[in-house]
N, C-alpha and C positions, 0 to 999 in steps of 0.2 A: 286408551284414548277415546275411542268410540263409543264405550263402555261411558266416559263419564260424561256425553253430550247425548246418547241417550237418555241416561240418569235423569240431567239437569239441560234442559233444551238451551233455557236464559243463558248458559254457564259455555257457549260457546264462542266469545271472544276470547275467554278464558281460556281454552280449550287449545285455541289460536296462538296463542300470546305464551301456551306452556311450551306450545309445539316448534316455535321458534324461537322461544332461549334453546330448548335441546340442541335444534339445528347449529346455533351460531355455538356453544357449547364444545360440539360434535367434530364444527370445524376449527375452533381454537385448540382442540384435544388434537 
């Protein structure tokens, strides 16, 4: 994850937005 907001500085709403589908994901699982 940090890896790709390194990478791509722009790309961290993105980054936001992966990290909380896992979450809600995570707790549907």
């Amino acid at each position: 994850m940090a890896l790709i907001v390194m990478a791509v500085p722009e790309g961290l709403p993105l980054a936001v937005t992966i990290s909380l589908a896992y979450s809600v994901g995570k707790m549907k699982d």
